[in-house]
C-alpha positions as CSV (number, residue, x, y, z in Angstrom):
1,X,-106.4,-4.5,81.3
2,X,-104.5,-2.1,83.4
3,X,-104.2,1.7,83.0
4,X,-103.0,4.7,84.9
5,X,-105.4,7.3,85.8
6,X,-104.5,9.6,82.9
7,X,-106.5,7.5,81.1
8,X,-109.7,8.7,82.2
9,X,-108.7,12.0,83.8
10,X,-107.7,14.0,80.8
11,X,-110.4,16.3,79.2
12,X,-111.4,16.0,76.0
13,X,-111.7,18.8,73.3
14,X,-115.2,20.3,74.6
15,X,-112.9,20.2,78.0
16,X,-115.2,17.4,79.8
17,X,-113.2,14.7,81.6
18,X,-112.8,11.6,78.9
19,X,-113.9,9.2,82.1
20,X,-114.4,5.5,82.8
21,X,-117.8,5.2,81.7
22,X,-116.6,7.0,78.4
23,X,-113.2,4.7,78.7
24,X,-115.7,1.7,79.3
25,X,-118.3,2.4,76.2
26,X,-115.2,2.3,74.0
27,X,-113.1,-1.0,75.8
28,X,-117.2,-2.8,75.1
29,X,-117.5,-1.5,71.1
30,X,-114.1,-2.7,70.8
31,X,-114.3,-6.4,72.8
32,X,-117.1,-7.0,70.2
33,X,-114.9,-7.1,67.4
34,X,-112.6,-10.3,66.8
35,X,-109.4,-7.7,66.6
36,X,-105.9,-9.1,68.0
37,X,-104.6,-7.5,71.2
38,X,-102.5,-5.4,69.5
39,X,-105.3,-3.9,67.4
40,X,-107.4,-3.4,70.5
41,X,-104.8,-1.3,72.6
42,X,-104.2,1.0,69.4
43,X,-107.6,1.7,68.5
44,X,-107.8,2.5,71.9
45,X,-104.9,4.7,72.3
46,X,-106.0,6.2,68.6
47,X,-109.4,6.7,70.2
48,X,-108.1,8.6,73.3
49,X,-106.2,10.7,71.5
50,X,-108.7,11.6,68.9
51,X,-111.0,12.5,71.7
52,X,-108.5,14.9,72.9
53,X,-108.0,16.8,69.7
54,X,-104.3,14.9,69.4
55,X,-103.4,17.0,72.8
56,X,-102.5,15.7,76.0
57,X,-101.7,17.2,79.2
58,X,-101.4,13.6,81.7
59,X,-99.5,10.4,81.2
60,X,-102.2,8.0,80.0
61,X,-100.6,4.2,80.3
62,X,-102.8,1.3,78.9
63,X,-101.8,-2.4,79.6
64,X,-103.4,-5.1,77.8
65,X,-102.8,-9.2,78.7
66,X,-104.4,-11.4,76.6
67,X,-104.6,-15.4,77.3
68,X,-104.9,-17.9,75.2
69,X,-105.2,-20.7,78.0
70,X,-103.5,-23.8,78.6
71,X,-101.0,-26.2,75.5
């Protein structure tokens, strides 16, 4: 997973900074679930905006890789 620092620096609606631990408590309710990679990054991005009352004032980037291993 790779993000830009949008990610975590916007403010939410009650105008506190979203932040990685924030970011983090969300990426671990998430990884618990058996969704596709797909599914994670837009409940994510859903998430992030929700959290910011649909408004955003930074560019917030989110890459996701996912492996299956090897054959």
């Amino acid at each position: 997973m790779c993000f830009t620092d949008g990610l975590i620096e916007e403010h939410d609606v009650g105008g506190e900074e979203f932040g990685e631990e924030q970011f983090i408590g969300w990426v671990d309710r998430i990884e618990r679930t058996t969704y596709e990679i797909r599914a994670v990054a837009r409940s994510l991005s859903h998430t992030l905006k929700r959290a910011r009352g649909g408004i955003t004032t930074d560019d917030a980037t989110l890459l996701l890789i996912e492996w299956r291993g090897a054959g």
